[in-house]
TIDREN-955056 format. One record per residue: residue number from 0; residue in one letter; chain; x, y, z of N, C-alpha, C in turn. Coordinates in pm, 1 decimal. Example, Ala and Ser with C-alpha at 12.3 -4.5 7.8 and 13.67 -1.06 7.14 Angstrom:
2
<pt 0,"a","A",<1319.0,-569.0,780.0>,<1230.0,-450.0,780.0>,<1320.0,-330.0,780.0>> <pt 1,"s","A",<1285.0,-225.0,708.0>,<1367.0,-106.0,714.0>,<1290.0,3.0,787.0>> 
END
This chain:
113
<pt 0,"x","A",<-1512.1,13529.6,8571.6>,<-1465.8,13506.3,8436.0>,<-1514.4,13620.7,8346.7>> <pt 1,"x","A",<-1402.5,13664.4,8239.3>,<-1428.5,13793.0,8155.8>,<-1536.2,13733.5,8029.1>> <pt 2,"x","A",<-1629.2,13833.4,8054.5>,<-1725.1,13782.7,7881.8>,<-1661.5,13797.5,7732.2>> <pt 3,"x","A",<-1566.0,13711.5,7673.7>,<-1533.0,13737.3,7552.5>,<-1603.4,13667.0,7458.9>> <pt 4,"x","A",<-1693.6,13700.9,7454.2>,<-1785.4,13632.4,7347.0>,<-1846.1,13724.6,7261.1>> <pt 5,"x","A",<-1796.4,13849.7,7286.8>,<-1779.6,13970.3,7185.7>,<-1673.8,13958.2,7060.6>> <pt 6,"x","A",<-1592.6,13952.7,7161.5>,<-1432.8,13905.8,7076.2>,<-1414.0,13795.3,6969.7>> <pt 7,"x","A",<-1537.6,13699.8,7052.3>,<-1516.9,13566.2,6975.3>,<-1612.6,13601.4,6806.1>> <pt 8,"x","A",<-1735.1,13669.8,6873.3>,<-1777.7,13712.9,6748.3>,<-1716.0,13743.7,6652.9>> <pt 9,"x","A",<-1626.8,13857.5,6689.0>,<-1592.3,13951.3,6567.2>,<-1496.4,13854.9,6512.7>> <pt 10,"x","A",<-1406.4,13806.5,6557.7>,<-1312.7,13702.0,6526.6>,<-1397.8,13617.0,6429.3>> <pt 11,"x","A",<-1505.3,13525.2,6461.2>,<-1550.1,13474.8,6357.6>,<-1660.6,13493.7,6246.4>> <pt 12,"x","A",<-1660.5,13674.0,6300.3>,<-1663.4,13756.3,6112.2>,<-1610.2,13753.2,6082.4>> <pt 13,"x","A",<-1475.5,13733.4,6064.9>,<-1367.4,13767.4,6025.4>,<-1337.0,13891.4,6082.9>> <pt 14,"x","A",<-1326.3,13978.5,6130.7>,<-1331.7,14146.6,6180.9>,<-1251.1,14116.1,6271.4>> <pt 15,"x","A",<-1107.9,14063.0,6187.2>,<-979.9,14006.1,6279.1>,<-906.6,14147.1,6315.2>> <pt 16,"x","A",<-929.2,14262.3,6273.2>,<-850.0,14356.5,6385.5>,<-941.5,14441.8,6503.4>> <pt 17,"x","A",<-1038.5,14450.6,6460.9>,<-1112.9,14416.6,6585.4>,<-1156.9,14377.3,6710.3>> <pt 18,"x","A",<-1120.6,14256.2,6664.2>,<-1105.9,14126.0,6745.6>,<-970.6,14138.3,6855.5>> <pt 19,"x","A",<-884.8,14179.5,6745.8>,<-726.8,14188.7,6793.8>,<-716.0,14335.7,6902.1>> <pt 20,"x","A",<-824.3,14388.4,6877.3>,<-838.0,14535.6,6988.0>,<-911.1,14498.8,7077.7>> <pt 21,"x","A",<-1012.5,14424.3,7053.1>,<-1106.7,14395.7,7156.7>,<-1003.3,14265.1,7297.6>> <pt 22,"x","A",<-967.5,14193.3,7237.4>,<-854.9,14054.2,7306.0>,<-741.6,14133.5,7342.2>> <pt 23,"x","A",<-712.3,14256.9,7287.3>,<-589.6,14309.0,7331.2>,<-569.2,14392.6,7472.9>> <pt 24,"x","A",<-733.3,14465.8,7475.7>,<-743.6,14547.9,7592.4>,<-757.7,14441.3,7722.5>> <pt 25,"x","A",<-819.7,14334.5,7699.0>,<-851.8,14248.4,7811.4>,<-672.3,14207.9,7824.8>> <pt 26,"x","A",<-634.4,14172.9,7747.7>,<-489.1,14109.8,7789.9>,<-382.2,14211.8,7875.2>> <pt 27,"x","A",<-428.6,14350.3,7861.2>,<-374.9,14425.3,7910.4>,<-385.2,14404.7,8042.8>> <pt 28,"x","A",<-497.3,14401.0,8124.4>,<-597.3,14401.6,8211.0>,<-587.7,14258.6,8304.6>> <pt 29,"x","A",<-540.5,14178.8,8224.4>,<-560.0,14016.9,8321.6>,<-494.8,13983.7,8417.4>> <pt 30,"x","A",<-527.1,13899.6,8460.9>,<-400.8,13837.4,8567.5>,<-332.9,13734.0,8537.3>> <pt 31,"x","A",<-239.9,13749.1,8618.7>,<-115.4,13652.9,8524.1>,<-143.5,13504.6,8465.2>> <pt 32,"x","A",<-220.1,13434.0,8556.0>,<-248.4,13345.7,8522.5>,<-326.8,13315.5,8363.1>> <pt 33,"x","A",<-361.5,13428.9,8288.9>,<-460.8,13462.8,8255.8>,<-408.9,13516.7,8068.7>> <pt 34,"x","A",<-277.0,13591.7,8120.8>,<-221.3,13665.2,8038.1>,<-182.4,13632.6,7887.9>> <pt 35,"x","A",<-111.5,13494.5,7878.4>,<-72.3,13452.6,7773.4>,<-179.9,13353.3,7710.1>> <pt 36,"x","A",<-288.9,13368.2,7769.6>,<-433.8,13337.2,7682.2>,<-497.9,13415.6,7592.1>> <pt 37,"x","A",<-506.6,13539.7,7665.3>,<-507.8,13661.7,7553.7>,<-434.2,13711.6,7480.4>> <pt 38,"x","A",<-314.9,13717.2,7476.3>,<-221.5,13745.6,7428.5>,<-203.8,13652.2,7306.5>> <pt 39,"x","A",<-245.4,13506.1,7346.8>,<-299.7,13407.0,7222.0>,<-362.5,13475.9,7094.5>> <pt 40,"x","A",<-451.9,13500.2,7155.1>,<-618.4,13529.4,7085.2>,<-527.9,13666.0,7026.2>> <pt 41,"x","A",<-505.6,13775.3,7073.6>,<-457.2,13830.6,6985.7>,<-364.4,13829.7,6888.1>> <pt 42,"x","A",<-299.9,13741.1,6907.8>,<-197.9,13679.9,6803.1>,<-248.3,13647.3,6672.6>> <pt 43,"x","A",<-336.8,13542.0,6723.1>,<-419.5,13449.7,6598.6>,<-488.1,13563.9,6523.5>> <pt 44,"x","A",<-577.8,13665.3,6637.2>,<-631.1,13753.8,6523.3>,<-563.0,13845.7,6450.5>> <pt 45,"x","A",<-414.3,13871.3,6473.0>,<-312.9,13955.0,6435.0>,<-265.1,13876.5,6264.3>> <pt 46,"x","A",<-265.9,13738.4,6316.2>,<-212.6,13654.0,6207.9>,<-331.0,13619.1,6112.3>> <pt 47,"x","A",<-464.0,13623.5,6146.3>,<-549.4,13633.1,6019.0>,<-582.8,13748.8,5960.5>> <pt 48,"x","A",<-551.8,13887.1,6078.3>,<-577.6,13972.5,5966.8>,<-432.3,14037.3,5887.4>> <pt 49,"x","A",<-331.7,13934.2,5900.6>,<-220.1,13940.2,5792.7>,<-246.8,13892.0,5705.9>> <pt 50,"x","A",<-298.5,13801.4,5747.5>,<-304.5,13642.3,5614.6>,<-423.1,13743.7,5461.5>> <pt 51,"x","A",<-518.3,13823.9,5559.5>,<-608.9,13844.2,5419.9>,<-567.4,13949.9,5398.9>> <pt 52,"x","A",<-445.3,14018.4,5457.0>,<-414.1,14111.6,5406.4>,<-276.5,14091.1,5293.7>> <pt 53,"x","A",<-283.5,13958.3,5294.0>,<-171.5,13942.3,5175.8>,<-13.3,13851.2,5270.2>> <pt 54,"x","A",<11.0,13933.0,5350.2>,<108.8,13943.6,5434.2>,<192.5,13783.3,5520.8>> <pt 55,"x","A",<169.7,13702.4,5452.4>,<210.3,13552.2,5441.7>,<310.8,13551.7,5559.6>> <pt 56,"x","A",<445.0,13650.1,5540.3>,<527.6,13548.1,5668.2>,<516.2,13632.4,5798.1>> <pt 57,"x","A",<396.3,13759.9,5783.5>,<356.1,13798.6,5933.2>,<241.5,13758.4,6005.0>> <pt 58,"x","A",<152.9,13669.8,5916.5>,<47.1,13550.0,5923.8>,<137.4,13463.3,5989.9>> <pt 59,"x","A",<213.5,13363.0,5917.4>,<281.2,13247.8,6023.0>,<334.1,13310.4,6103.7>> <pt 60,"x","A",<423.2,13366.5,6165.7>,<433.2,13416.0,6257.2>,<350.2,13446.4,6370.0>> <pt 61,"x","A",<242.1,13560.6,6379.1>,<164.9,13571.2,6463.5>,<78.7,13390.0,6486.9>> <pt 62,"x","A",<24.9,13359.1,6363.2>,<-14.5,13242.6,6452.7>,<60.8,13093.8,6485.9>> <pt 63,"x","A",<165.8,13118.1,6457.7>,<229.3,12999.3,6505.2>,<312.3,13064.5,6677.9>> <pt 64,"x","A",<319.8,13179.7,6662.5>,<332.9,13229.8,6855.3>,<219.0,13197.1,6904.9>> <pt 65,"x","A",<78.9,13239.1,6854.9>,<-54.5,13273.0,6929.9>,<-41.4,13118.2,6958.8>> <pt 66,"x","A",<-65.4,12992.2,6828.0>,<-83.4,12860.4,6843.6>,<24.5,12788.9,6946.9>> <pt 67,"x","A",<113.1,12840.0,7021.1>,<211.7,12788.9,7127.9>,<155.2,12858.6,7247.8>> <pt 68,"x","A",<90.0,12999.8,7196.1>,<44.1,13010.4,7372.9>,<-69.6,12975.4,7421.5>> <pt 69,"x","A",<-178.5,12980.9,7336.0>,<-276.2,12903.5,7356.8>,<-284.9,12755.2,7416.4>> <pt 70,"x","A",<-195.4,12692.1,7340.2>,<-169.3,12484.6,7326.8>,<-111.7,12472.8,7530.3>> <pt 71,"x","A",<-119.3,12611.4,7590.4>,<-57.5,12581.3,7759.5>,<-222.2,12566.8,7797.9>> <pt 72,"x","A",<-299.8,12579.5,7762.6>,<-428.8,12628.6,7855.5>,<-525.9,12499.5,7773.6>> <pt 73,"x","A",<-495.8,12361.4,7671.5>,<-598.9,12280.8,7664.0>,<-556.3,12200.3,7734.7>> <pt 74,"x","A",<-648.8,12116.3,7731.5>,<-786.6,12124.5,7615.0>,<-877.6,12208.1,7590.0>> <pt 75,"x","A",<-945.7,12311.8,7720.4>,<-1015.6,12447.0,7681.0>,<-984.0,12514.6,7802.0>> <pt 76,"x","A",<-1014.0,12655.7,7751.9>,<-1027.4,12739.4,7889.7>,<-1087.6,12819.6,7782.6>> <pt 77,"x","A",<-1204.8,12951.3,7910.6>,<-1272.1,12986.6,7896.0>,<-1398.1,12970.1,7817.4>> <pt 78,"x","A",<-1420.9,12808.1,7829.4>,<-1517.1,12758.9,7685.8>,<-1510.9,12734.2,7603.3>> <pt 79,"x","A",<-1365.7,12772.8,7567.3>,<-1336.0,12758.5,7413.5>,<-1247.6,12601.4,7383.6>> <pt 80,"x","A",<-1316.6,12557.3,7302.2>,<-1214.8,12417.9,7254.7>,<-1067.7,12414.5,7203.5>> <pt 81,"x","A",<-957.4,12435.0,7269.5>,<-894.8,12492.7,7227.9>,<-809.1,12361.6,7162.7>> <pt 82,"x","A",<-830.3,12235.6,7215.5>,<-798.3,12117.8,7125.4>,<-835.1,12132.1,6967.5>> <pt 83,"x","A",<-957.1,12168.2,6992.7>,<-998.0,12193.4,6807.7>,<-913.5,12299.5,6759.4>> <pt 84,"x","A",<-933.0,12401.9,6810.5>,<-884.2,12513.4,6738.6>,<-697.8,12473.2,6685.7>> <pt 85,"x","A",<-654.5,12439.1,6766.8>,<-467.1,12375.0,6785.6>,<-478.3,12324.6,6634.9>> <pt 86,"x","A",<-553.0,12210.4,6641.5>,<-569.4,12145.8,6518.2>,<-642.7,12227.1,6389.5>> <pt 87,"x","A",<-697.0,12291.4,6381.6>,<-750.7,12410.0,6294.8>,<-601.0,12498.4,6256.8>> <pt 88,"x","A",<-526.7,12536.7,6336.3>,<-444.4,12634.0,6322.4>,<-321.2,12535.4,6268.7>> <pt 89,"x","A",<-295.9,12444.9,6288.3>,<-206.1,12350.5,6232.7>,<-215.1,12309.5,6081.7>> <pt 90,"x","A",<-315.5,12283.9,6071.3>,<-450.5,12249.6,5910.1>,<-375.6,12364.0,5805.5>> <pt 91,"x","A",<-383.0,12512.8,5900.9>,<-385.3,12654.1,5832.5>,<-265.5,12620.7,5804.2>> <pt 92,"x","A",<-188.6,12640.0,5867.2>,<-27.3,12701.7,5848.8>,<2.1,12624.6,5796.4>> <pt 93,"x","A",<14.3,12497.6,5760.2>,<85.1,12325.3,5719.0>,<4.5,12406.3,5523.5>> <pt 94,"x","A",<-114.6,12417.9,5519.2>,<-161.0,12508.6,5379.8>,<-80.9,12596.7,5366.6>> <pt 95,"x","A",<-72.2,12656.6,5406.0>,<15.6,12797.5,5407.4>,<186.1,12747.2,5360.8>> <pt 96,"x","A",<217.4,12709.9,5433.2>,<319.7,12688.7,5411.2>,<368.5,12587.7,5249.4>> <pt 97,"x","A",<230.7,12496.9,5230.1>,<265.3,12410.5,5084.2>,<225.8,12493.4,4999.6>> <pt 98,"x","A",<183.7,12616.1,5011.2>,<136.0,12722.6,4903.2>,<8.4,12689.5,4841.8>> <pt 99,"x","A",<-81.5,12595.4,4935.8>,<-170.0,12569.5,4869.3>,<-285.7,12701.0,4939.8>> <pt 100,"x","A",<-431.2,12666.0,4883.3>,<-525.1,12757.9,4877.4>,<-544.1,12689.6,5069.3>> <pt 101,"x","A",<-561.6,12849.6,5133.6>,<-534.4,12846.6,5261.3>,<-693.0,12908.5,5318.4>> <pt 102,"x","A",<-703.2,12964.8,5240.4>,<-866.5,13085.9,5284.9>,<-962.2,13032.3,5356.6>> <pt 103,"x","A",<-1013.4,12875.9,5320.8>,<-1094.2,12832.7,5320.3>,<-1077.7,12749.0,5480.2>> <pt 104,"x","A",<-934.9,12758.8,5510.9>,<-900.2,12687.1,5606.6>,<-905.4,12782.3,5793.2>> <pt 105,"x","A",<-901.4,12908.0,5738.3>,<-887.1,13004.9,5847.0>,<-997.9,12973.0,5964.5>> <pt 106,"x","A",<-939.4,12899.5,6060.4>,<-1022.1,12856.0,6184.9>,<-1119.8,12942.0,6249.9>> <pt 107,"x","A",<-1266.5,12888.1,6319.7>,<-1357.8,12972.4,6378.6>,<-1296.3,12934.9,6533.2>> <pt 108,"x","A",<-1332.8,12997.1,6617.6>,<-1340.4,12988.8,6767.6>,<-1456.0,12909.1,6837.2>> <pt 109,"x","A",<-1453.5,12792.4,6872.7>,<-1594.9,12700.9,6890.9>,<-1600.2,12737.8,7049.9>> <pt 110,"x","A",<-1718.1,12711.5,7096.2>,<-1707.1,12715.0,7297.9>,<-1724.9,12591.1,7272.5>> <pt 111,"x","A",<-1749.1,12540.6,7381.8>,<-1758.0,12389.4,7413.3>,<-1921.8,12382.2,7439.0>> <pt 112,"x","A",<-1998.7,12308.5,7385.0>,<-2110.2,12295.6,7477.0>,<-2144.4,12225.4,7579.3>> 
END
């Protein structure tokens, strides 16, 4: 199993393009089975660092793809809760979308303990 718990960091600095380089090279790299997990993760971090960059309908976008490829691999893989997170990213966009204040809602990456 690949150590992304680098990735997960920067992701929950916020240091969402980062994140999105760091999740991107591994996705390059995976095996198939493997592929559209990362490809997740870079999504989501693609779509938060739209969201604070202003960029509203390339935010939903990236994470409502990332939040469909991820939702194949729960309840978790690689540690990560990905039941929570589904529901975190649902929370976001459902804000997002009523135009209400969304910032506060931008999901962390939990492992499971």
């Amino acid at each position: 199993m690949i150590d992304i718990s680098e990735g997960i960091k920067l992701y929950n600095n916020c240091d969402f393009f980062s994140a999105h380089d760091f999740f991107e090279d591994i996705w390059m790299d995976a095996e198939k089975s493997e592929k559209e997990f990362f490809q997740g993760l870079v999504q989501i971090s693609v779509g938060c660092y739209h969201l604070i960059c202003g960029n509203l309908k390339g935010a939903v976008s990236q994470l409502t793809k990332g939040k469909t490829k991820l939702r194949k691999y729960t309840p978790e893989f690689y540690k990560i809760d990905l039941s929570s997170l589904d529901n975190k990213l649902s929370n976001l966009l459902n804000k997002i979308n009523c135009n209400k204040n969304f910032y506060n809602e931008i999901p962390t990456i939990e492992f499971i303990k």
